[in-house]
PyMOL CGO cylinders between C-alpha atoms (Angstrom):
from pymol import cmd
from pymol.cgo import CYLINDER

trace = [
    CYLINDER, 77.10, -84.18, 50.59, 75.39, -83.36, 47.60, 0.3, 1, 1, 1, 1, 1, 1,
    CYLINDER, 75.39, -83.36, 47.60, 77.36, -81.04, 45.39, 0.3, 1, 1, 1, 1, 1, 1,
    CYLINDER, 77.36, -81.04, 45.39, 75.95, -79.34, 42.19, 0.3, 1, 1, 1, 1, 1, 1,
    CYLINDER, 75.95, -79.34, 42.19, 77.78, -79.85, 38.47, 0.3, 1, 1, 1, 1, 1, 1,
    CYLINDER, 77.78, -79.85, 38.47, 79.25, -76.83, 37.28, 0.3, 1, 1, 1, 1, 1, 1,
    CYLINDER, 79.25, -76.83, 37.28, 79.72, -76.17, 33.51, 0.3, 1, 1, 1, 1, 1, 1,
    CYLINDER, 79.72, -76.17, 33.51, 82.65, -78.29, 31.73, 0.3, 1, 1, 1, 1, 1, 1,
    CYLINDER, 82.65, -78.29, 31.73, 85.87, -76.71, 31.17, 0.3, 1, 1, 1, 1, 1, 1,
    CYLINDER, 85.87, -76.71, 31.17, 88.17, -76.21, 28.33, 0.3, 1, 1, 1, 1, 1, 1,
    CYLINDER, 88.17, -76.21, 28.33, 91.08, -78.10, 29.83, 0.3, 1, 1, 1, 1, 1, 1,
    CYLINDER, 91.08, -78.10, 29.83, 88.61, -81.03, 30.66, 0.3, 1, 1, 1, 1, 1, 1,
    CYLINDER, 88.61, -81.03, 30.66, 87.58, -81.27, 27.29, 0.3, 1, 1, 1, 1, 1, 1,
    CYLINDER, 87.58, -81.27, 27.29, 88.14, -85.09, 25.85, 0.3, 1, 1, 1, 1, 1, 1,
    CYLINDER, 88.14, -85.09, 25.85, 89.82, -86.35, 28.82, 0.3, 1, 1, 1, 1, 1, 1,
    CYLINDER, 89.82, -86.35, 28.82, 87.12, -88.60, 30.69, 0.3, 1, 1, 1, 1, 1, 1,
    CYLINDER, 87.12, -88.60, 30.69, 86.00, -91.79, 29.19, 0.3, 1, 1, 1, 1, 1, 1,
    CYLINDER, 86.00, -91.79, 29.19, 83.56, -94.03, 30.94, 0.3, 1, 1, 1, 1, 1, 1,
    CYLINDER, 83.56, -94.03, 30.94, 85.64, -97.16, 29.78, 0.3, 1, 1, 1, 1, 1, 1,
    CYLINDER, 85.64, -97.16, 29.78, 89.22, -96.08, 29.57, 0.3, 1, 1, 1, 1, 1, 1,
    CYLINDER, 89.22, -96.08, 29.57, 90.62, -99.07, 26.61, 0.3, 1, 1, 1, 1, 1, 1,
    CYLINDER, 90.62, -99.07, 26.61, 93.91, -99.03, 28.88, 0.3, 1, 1, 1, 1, 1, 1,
    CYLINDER, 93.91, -99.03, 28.88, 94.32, -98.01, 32.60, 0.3, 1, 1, 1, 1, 1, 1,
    CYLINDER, 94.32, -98.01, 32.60, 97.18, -100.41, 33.47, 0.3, 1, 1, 1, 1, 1, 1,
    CYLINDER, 97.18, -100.41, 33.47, 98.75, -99.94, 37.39, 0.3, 1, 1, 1, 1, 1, 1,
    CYLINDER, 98.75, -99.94, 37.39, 101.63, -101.47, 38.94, 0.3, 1, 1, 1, 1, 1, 1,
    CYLINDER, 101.63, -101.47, 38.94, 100.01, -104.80, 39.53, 0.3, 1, 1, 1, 1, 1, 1,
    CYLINDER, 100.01, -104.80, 39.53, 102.89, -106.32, 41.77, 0.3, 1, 1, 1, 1, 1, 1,
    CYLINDER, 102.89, -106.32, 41.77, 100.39, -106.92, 45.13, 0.3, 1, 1, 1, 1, 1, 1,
    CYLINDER, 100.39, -106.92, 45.13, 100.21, -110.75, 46.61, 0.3, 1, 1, 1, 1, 1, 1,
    CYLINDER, 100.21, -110.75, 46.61, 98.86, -111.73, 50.18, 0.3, 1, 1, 1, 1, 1, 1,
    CYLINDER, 98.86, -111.73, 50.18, 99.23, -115.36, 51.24, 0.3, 1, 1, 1, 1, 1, 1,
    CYLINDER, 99.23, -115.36, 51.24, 95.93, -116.82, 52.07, 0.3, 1, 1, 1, 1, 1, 1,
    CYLINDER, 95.93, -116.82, 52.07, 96.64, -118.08, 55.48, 0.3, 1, 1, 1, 1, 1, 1,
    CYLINDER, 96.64, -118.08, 55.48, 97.90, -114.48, 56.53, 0.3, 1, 1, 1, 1, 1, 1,
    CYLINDER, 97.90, -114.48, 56.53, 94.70, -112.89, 55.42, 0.3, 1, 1, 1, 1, 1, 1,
    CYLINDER, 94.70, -112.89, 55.42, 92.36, -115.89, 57.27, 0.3, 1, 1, 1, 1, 1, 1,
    CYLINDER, 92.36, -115.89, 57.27, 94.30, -115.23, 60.72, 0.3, 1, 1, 1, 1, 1, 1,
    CYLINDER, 94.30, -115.23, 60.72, 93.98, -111.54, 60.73, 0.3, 1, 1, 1, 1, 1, 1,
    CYLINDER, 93.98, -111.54, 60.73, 89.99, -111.93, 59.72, 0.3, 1, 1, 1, 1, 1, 1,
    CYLINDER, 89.99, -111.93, 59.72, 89.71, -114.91, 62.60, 0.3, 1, 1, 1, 1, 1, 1,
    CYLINDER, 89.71, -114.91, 62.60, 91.46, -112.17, 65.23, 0.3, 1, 1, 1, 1, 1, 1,
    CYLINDER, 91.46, -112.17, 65.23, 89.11, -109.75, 63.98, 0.3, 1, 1, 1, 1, 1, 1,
    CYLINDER, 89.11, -109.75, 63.98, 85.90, -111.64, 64.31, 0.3, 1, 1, 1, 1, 1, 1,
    CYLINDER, 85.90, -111.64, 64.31, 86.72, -112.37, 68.08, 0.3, 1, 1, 1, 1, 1, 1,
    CYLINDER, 86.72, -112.37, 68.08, 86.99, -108.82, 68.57, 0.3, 1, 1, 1, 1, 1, 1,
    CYLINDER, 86.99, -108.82, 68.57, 83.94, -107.91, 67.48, 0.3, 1, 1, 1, 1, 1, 1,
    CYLINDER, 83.94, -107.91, 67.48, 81.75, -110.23, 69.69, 0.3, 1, 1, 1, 1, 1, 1,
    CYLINDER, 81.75, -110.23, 69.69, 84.27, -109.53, 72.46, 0.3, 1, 1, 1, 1, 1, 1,
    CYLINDER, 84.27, -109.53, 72.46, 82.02, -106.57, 74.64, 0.3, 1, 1, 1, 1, 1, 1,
    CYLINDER, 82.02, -106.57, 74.64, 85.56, -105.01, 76.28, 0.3, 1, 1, 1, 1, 1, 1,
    CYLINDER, 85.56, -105.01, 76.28, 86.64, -104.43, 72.66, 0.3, 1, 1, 1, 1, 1, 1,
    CYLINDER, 86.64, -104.43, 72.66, 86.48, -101.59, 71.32, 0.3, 1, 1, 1, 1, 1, 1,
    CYLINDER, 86.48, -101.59, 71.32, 85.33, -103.24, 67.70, 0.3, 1, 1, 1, 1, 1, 1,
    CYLINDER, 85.33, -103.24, 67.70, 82.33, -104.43, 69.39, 0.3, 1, 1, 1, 1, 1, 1,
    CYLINDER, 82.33, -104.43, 69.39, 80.95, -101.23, 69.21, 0.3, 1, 1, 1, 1, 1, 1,
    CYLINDER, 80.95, -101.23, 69.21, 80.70, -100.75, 65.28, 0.3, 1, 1, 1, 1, 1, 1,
    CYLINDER, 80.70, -100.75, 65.28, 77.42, -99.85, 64.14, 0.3, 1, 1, 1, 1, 1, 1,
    CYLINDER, 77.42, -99.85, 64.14, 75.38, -102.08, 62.09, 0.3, 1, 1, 1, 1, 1, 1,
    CYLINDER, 75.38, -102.08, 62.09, 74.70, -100.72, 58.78, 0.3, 1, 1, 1, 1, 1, 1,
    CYLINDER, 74.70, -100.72, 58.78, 71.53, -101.78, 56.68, 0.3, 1, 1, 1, 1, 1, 1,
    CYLINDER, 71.53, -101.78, 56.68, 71.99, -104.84, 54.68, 0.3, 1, 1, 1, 1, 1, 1,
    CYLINDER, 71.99, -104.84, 54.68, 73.07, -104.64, 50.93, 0.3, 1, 1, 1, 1, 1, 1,
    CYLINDER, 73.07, -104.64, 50.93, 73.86, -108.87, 50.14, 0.3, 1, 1, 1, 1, 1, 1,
    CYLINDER, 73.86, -108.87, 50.14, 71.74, -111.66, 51.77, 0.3, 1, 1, 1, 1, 1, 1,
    CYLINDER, 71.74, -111.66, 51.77, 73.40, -113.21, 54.36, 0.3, 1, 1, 1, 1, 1, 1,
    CYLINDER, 73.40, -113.21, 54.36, 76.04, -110.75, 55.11, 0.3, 1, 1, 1, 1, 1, 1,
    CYLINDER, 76.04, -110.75, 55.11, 76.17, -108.11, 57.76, 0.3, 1, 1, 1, 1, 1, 1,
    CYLINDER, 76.17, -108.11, 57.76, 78.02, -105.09, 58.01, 0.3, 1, 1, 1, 1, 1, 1,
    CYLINDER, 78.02, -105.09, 58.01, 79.56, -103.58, 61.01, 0.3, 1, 1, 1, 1, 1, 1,
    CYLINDER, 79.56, -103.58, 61.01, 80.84, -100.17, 60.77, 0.3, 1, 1, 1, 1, 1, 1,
    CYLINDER, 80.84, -100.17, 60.77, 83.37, -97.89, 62.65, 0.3, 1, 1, 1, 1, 1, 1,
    CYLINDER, 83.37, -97.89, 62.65, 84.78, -94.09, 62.20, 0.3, 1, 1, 1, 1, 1, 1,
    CYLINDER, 84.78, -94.09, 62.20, 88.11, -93.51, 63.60, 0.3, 1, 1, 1, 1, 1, 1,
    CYLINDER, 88.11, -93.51, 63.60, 89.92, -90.22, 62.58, 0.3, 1, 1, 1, 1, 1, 1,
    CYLINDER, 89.92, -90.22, 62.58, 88.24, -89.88, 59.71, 0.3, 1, 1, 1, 1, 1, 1,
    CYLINDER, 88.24, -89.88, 59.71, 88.69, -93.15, 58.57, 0.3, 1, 1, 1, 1, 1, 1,
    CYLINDER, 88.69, -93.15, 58.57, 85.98, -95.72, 57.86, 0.3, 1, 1, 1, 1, 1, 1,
    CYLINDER, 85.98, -95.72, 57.86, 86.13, -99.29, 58.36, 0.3, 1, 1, 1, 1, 1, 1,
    CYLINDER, 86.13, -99.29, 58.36, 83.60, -101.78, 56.96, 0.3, 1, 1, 1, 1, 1, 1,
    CYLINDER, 83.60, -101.78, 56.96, 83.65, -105.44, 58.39, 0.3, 1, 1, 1, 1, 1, 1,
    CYLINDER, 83.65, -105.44, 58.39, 81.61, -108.17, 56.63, 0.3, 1, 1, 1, 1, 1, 1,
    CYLINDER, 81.61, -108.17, 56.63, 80.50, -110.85, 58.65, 0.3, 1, 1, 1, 1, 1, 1,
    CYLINDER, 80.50, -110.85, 58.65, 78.90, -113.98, 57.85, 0.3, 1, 1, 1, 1, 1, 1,
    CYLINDER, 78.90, -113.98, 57.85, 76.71, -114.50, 60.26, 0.3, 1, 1, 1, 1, 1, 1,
    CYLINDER, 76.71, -114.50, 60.26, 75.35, -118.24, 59.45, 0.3, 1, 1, 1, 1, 1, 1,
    CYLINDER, 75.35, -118.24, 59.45, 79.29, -118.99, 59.25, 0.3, 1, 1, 1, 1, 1, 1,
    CYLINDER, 79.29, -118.99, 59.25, 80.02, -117.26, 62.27, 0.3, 1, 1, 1, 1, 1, 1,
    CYLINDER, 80.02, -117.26, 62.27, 83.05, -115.91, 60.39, 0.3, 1, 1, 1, 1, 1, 1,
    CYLINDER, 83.05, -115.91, 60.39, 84.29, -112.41, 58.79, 0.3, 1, 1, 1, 1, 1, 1,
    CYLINDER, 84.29, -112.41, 58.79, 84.17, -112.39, 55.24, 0.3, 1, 1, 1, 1, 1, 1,
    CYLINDER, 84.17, -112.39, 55.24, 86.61, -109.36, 54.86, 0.3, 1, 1, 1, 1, 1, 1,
    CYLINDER, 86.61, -109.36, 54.86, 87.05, -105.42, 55.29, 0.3, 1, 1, 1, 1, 1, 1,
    CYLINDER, 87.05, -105.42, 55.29, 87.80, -102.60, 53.81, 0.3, 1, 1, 1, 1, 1, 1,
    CYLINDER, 87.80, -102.60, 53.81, 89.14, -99.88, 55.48, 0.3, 1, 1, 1, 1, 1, 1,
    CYLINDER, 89.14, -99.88, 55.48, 88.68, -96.05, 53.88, 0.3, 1, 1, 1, 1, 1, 1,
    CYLINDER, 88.68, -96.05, 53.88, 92.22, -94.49, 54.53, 0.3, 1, 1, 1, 1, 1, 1,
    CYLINDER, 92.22, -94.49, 54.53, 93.15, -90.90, 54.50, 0.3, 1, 1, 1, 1, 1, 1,
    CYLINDER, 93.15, -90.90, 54.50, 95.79, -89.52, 52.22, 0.3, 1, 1, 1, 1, 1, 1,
    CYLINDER, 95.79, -89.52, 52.22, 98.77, -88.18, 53.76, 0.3, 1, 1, 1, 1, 1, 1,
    CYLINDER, 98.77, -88.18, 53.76, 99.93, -87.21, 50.41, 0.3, 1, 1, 1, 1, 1, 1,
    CYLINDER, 99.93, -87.21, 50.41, 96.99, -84.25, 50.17, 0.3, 1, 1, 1, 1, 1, 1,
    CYLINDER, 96.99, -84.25, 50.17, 96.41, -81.02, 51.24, 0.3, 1, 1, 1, 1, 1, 1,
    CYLINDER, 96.41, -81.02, 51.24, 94.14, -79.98, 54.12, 0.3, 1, 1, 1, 1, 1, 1,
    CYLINDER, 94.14, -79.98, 54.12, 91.34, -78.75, 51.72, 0.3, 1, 1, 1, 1, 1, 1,
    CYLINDER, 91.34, -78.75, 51.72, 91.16, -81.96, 49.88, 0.3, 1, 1, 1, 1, 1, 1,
    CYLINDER, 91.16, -81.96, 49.88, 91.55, -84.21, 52.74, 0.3, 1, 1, 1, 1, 1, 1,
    CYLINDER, 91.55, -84.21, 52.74, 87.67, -84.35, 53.28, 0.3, 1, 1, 1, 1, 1, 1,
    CYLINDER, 87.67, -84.35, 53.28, 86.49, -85.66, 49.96, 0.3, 1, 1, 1, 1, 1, 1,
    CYLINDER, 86.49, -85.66, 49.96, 88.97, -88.46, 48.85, 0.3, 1, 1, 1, 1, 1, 1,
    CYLINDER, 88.97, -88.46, 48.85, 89.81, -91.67, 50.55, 0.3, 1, 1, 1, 1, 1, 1,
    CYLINDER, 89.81, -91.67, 50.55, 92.49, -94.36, 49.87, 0.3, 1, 1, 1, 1, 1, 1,
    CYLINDER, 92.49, -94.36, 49.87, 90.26, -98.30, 50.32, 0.3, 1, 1, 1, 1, 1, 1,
    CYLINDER, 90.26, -98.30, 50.32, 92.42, -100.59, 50.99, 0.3, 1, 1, 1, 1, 1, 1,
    CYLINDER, 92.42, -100.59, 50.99, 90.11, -104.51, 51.40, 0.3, 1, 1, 1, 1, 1, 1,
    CYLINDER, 90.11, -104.51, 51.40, 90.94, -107.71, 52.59, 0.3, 1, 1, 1, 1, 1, 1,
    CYLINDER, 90.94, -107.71, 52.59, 88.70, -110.56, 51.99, 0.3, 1, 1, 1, 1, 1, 1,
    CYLINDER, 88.70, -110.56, 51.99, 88.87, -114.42, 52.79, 0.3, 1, 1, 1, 1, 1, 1,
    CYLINDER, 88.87, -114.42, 52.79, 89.31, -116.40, 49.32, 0.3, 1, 1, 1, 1, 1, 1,
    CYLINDER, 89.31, -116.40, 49.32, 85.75, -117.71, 49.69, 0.3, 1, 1, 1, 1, 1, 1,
    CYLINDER, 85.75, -117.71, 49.69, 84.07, -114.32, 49.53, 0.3, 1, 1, 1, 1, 1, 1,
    CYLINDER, 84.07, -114.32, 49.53, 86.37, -113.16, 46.98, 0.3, 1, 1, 1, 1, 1, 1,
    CYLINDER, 86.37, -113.16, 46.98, 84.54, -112.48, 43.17, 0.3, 1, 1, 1, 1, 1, 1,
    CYLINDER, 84.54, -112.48, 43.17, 81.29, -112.48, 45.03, 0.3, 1, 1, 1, 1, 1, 1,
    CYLINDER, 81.29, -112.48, 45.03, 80.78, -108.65, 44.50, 0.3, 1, 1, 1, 1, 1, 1,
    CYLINDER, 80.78, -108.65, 44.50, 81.41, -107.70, 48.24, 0.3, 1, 1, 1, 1, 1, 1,
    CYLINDER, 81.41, -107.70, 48.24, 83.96, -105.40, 47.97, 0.3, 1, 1, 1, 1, 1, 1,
    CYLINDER, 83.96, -105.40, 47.97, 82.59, -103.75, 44.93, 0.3, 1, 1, 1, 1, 1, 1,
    CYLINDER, 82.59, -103.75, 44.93, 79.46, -103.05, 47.10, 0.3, 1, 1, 1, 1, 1, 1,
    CYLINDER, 79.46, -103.05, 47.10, 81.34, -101.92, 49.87, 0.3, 1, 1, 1, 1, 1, 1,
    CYLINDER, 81.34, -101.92, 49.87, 83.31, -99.19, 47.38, 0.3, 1, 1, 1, 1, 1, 1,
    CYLINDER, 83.31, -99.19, 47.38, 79.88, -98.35, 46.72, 0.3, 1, 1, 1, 1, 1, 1,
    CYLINDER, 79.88, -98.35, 46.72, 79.05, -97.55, 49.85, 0.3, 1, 1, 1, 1, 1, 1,
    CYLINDER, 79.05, -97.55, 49.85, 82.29, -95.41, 50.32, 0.3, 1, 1, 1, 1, 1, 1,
    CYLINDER, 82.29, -95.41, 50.32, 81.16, -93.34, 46.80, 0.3, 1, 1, 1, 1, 1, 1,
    CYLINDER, 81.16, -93.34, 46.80, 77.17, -92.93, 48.37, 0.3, 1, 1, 1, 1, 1, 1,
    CYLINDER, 77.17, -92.93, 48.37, 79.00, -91.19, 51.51, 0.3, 1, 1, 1, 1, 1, 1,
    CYLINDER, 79.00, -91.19, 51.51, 80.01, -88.48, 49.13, 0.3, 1, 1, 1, 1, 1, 1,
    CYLINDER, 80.01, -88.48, 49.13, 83.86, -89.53, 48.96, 0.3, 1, 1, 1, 1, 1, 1,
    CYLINDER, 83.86, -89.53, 48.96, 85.91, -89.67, 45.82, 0.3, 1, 1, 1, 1, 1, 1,
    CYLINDER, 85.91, -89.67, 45.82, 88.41, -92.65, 45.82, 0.3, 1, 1, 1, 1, 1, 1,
    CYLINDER, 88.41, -92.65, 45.82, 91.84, -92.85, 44.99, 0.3, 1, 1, 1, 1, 1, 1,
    CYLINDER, 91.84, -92.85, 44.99, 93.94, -96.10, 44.46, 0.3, 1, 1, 1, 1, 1, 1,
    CYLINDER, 93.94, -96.10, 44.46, 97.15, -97.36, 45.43, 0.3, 1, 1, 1, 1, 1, 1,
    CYLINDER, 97.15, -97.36, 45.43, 99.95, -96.98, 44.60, 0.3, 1, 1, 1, 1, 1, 1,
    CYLINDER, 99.95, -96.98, 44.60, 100.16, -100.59, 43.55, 0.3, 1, 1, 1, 1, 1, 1,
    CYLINDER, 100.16, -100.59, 43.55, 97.24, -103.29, 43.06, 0.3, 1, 1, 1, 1, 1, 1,
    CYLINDER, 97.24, -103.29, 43.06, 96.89, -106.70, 43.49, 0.3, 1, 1, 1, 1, 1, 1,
    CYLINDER, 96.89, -106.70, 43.49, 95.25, -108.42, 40.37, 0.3, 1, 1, 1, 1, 1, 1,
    CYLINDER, 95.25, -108.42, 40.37, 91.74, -108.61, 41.66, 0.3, 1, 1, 1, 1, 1, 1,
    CYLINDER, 91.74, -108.61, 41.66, 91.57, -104.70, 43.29, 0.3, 1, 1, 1, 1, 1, 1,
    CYLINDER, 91.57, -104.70, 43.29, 92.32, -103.48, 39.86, 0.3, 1, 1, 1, 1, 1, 1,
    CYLINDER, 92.32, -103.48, 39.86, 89.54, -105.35, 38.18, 0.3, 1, 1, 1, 1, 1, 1,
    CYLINDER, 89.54, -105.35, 38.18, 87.93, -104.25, 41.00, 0.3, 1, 1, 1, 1, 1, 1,
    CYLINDER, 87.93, -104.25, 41.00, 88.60, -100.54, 40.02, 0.3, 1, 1, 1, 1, 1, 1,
    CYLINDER, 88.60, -100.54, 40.02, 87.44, -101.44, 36.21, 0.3, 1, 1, 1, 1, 1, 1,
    CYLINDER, 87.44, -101.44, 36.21, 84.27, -102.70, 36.88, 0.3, 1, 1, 1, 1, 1, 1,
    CYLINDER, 84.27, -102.70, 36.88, 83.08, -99.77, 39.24, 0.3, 1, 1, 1, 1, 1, 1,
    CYLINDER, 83.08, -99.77, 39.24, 84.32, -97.79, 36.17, 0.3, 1, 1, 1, 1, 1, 1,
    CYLINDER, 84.32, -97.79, 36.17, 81.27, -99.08, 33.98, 0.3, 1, 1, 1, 1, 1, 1,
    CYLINDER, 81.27, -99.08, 33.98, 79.44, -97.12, 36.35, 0.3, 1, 1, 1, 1, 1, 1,
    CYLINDER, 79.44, -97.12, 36.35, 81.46, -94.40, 38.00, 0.3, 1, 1, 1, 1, 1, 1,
    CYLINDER, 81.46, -94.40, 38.00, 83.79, -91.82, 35.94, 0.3, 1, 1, 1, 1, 1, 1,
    CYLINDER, 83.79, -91.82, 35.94, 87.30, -93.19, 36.17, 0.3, 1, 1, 1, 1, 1, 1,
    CYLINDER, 87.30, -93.19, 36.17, 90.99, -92.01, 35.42, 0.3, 1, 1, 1, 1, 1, 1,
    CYLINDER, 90.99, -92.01, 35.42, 94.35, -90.95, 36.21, 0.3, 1, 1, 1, 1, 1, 1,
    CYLINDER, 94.35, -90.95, 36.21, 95.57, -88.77, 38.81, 0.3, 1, 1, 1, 1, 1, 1,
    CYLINDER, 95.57, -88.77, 38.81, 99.44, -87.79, 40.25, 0.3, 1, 1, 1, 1, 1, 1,
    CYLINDER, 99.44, -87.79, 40.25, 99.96, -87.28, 43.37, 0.3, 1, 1, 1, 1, 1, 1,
    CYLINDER, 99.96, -87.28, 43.37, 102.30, -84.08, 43.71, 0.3, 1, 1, 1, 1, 1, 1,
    CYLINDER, 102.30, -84.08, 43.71, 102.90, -80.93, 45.91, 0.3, 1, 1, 1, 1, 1, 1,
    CYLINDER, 102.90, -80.93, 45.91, 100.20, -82.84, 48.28, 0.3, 1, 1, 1, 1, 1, 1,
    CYLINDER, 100.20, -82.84, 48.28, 97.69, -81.57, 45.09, 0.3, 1, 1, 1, 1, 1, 1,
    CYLINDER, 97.69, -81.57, 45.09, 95.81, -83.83, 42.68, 0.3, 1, 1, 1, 1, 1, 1,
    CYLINDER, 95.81, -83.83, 42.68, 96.78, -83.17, 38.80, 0.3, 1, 1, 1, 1, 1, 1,
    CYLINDER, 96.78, -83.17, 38.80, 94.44, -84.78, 36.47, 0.3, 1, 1, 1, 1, 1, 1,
    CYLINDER, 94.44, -84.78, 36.47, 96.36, -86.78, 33.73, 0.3, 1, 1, 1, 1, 1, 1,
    CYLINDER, 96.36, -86.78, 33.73, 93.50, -87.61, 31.51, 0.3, 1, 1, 1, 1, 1, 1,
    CYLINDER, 93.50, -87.61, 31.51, 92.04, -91.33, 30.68, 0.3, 1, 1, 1, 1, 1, 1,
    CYLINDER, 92.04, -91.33, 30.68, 95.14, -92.70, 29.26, 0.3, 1, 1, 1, 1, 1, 1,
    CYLINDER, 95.14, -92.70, 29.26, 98.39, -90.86, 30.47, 0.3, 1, 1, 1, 1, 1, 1,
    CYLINDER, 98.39, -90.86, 30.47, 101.95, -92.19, 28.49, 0.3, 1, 1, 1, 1, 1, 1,
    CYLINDER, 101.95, -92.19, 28.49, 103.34, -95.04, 30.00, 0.3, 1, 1, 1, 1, 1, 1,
    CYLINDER, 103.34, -95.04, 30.00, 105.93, -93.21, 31.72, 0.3, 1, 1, 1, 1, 1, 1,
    CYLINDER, 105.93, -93.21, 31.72, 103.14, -91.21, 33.76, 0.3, 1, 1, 1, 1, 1, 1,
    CYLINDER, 103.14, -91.21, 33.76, 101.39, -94.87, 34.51, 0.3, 1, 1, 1, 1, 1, 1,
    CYLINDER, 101.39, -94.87, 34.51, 103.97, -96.06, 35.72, 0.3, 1, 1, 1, 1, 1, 1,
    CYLINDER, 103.97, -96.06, 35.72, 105.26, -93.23, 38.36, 0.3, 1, 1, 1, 1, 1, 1,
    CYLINDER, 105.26, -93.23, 38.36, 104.16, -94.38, 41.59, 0.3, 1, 1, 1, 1, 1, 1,
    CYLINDER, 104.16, -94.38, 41.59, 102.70, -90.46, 42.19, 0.3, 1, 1, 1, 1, 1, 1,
    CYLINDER, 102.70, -90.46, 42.19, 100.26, -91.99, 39.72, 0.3, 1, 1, 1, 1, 1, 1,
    CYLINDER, 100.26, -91.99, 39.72, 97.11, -92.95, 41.09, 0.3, 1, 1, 1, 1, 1, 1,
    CYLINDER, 97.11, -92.95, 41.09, 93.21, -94.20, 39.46, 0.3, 1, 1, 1, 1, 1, 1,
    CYLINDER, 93.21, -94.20, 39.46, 90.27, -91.63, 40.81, 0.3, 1, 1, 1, 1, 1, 1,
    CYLINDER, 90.27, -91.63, 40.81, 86.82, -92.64, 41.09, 0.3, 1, 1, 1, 1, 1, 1,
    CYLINDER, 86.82, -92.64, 41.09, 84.23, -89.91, 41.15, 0.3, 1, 1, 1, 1, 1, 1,
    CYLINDER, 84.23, -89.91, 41.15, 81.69, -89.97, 43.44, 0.3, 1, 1, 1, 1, 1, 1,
    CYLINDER, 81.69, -89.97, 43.44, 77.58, -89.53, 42.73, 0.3, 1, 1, 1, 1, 1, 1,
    CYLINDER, 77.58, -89.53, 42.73, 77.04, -85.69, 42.76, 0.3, 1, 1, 1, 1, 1, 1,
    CYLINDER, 77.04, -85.69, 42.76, 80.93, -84.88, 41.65, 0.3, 1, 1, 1, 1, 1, 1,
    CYLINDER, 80.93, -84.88, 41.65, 82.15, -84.10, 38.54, 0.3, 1, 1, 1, 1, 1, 1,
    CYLINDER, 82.15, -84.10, 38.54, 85.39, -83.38, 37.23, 0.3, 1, 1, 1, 1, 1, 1,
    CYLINDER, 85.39, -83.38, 37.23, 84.24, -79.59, 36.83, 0.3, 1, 1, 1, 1, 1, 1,
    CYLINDER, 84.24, -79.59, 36.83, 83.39, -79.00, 40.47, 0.3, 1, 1, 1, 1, 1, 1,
    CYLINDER, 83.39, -79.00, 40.47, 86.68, -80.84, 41.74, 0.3, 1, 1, 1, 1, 1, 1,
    CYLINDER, 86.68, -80.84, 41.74, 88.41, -78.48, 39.51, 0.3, 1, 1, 1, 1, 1, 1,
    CYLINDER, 88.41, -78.48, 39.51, 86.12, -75.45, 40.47, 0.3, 1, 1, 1, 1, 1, 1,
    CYLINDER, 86.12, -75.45, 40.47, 86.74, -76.12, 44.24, 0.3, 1, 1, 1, 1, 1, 1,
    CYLINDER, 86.74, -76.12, 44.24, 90.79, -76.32, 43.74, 0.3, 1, 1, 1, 1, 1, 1,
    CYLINDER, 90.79, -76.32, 43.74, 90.88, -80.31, 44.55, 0.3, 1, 1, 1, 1, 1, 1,
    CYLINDER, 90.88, -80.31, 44.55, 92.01, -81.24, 41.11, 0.3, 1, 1, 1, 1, 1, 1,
    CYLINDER, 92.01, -81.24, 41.11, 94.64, -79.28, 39.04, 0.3, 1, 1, 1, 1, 1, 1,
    CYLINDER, 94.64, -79.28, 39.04, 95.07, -79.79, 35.32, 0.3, 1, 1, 1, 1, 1, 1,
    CYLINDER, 95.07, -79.79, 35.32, 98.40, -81.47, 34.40, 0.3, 1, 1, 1, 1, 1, 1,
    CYLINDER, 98.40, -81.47, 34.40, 100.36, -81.76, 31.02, 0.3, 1, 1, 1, 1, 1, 1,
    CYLINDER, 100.36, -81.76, 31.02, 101.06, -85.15, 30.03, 0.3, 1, 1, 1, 1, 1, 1,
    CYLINDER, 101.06, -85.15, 30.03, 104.82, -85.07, 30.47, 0.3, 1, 1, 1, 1, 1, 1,
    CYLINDER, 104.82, -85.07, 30.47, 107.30, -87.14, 32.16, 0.3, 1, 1, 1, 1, 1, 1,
    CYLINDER, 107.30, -87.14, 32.16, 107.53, -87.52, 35.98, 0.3, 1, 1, 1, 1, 1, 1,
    CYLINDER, 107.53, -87.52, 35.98, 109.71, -85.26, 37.95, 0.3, 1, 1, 1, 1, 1, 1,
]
cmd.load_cgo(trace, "trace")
């Protein structure tokens, strides 16, 4: 997918900033340690398990030394295992959701990661790479509804280098609420963070009926 620019628009006009200075979430997420190490052990065994059906991911080139990346499509939905090889262990996941809460025509370009990664491999720039990945495949992203600490610095850091802001979820439609909505809009749980992928651009989402301009009023 490689889609063209399309001249800006008068409604877009301001709204993007490359560094929002506030894009605060509902930052309520926790997930005990142990929980996350026995669902990544199960998953391992799976994988080198030939009757399962995870031993058939793909391998995908290598992007970090020492890490390997297996790779599945179910559904439309993509899921990205990291394995540590010399550990003989899986680092983490992330798994590329669909949104139920869109419409049929943007169903295709937007997906909803959702990662889970061992505390050792955490801060080591894995999942960042891996939301990489998800952006190269032509996808838009689109958050939570609520974060954990460490997926919304996540989000912050990838928008140094991808355009980033605020999006409600309504009438299974994508309004754009600009880089820093009121505090009442943040706080909605309609209210979502968008990543743009390489090759989009707020213009073309617009252009193609994806994203719908929104007036920064108060949730329904």
């Amino acid at each position: 997918m490689n889609p063209q620019a399309l001249p800006p628009l008068p409604w877009l006009a301001g709204f993007f900033m490359r560094w929002p200075p506030r894009m605060e979430l509902r930052i309520d997420v926790q997930r005990p340690d142990e929980s996350i190490e026995r669902e990544l052990d199960t998953l391992h065994r799976r994988l080198h398990t030939a009757a399962d059906p995870l031993a058939s991911c793909a391998t995908l080139p290598g992007r970090l030394p020492g890490l390997v990346w297996r790779h599945r499509e179910a559904d439309g939905e993509h899921y990205v295992y990291v394995e540590d090889t010399a550990r003989r262990c899986l680092a983490g996941y992330t798994v590329f959701n669909r949104l139920i809460e869109v419409d049929r025509r943007t169903d295709p370009h937007v997906r909803a990661p959702h990662s889970r990664y061992a505390p050792d491999y955490q801060r080591r720039g894995i999942a960042t790479a891996v939301y990489e990945w998800g952006l190269e495949q032509g996808f838009c992203l689109v958050s939570g509804a609520r974060q954990s600490a460490g997926a919304h610095a996540l989000w912050l850091a990838l928008g140094r280098r991808f355009e980033l802001g605020y999006v409600a979820l309504r009438k299974r439609r994508m309004h754009y609420l600009g880089a820093e909505p009121p505090s009442a809009l943040r706080d909605d749980l309609s209210t979502r963070l968008l990543l743009i992928g390489p090759g989009w651009s707020l213009e073309r989402l617009q252009a193609l009926g994806l994203l719908q301009a929104a007036r920064p009023a108060a949730p329904p």
